[in-house]
C-alpha positions in Angstrom: -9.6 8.7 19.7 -6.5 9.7 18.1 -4.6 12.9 20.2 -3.6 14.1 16.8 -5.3 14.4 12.9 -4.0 11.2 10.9 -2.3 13.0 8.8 0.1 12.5 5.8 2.7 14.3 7.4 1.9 12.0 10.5 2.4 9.3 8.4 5.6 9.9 6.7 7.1 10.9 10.5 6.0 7.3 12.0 7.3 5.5 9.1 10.7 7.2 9.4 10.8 7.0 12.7 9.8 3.1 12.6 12.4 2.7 9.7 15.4 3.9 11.6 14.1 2.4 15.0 13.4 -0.7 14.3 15.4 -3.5 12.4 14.8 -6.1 9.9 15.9 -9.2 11.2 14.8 -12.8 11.0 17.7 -14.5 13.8 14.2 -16.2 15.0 13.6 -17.8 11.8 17.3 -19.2 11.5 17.8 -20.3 15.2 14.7 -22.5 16.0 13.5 -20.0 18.2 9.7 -20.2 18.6 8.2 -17.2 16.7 4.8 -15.5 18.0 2.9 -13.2 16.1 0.9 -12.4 19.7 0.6 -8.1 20.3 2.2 -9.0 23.7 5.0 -11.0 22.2 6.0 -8.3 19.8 5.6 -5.9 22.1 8.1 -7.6 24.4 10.3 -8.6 21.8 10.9 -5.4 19.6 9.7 -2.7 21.9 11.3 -3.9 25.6 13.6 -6.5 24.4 15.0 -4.2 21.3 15.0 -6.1 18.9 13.9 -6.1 15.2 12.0 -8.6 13.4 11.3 -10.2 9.7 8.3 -8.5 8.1 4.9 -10.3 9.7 6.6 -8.9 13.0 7.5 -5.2 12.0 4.3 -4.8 9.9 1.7 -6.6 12.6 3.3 -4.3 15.4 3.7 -1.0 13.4 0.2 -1.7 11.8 -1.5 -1.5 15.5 0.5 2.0 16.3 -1.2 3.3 13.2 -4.8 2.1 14.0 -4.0 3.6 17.6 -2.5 6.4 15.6 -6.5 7.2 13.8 -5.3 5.7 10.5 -7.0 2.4 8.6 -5.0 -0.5 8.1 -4.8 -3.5 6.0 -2.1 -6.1 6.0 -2.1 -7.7 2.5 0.0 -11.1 1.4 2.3 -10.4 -0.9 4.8 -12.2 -3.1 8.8 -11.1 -3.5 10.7 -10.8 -6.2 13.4 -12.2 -7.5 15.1 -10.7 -10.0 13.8 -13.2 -12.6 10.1 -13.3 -11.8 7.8 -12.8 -8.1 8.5 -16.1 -6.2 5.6 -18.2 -5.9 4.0 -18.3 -2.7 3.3 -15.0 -0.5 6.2 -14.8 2.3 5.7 -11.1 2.8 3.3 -8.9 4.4 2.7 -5.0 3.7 0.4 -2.6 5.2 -1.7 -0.5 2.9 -2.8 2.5 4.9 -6.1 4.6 4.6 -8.0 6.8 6.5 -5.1 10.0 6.1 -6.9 13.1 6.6 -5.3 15.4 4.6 -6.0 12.6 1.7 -9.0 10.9 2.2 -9.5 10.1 -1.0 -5.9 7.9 -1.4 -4.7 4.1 0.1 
């Protein structure tokens, strides 16, 4: 169980906090390096190693502090866009959260 109420408050903190931690950064994707989406692996990579990460990364390893956290998770496909229209095939992930206390009734 949680050791605090998965709050919205909660929320907001972890998300700043995660935010200003944590960078975006896809040097994996541009140098060849082999990319794992593993728990360990991220672990490793953005919590010992310090590094950031592109948004499977950040949003798979965040996603697991929430559920840890007391708070329901879904990582959901999504498309970007482009200034002229969403580009066609999903090549980001976000994290719709649930299960906030002080709003149960909201995603």
């Amino acid at each position: 169980p949680a050791a605090v109420s998965p709050t919205r408050a909660w929320l907001a903190a972890l998300i700043a906090a995660q935010l200003s931690a944590v960078p975006f950064e896809n040097v994996s994707l541009h140098s060849g390096t082999p990319i794992s989406l593993s728990l360990p692996d991220l672990t490793d990579k953005i919590i010992h190693r310090g590094r950031g990460g592109f948004c499977f990364e950040v949003n798979y390893l965040f996603s697991e502090l929430l559920k840890l956290m007391g708070y329901t998770v879904l990582l959901v496909p999504a498309r970007v866009y482009a200034g002229d229209g969403f580009r066609g095939e999903p090549t980001h992930i976000v994290i719709l959260v649930g299960g906030v206390a002080d709003q149960p009734d909201h995603v």
